[in-house]
C-alpha positions in Angstrom: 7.6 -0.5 -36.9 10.2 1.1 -38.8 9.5 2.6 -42.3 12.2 0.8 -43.9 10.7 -2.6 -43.0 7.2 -2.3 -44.2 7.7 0.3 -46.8 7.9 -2.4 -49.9 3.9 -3.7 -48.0 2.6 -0.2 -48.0 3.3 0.5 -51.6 1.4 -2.7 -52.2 -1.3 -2.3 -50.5 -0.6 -5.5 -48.0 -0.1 -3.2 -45.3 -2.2 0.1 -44.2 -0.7 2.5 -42.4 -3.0 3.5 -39.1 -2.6 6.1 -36.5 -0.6 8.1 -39.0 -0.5 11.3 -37.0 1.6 9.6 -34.3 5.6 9.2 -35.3 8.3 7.6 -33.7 11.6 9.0 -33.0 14.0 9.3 -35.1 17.0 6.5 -34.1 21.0 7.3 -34.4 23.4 4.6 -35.9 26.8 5.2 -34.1 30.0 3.9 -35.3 32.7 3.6 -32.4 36.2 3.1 -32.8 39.0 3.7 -30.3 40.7 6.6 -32.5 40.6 8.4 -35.4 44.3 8.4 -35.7 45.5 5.2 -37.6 42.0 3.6 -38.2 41.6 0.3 -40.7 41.0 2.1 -44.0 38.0 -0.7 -43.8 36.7 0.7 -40.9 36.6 4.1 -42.7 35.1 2.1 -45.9 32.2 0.5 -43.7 31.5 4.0 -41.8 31.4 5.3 -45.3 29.5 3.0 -47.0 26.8 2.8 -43.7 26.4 6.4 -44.4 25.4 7.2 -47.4 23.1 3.1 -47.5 21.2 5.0 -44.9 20.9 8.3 -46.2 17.5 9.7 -45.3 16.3 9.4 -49.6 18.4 6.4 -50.3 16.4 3.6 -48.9 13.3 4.7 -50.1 14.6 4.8 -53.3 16.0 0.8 -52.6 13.2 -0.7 -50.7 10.2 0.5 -53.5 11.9 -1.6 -55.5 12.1 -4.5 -53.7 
């Protein structure tokens, strides 16, 4: 299960992480347009905003206080 879906259980003790030492791999997010010339300027708010919402730190820092 990915960390960002049980993270909120394992700070409360609802969930216990087991096998620890195993890890799974790390999983891309691609955004695909047909060219960087004349994008939406939403498009380039959405790739923007999706990027740094799942910045490595940031959803930690969202999820413990859910």
């Amino acid at each position: 299960m990915a960390m960002y879906v049980a993270y909120a259980s394992l700070q409360d003790g609802k969930v216990v992480e087991v096998l620890s030492e195993f890890e799974l791999p790390s999983q891309e997010i691609h955004a695909v347009y047909p060219s960087r010339r004349l994008v939406n300027p939403r498009v380039t708010a959405l790739v923007e905003y999706l990027s740094q919402a799942f910045a490595p730190a940031d959803w930690y820092a969202r999820t413990a206080s859910i």
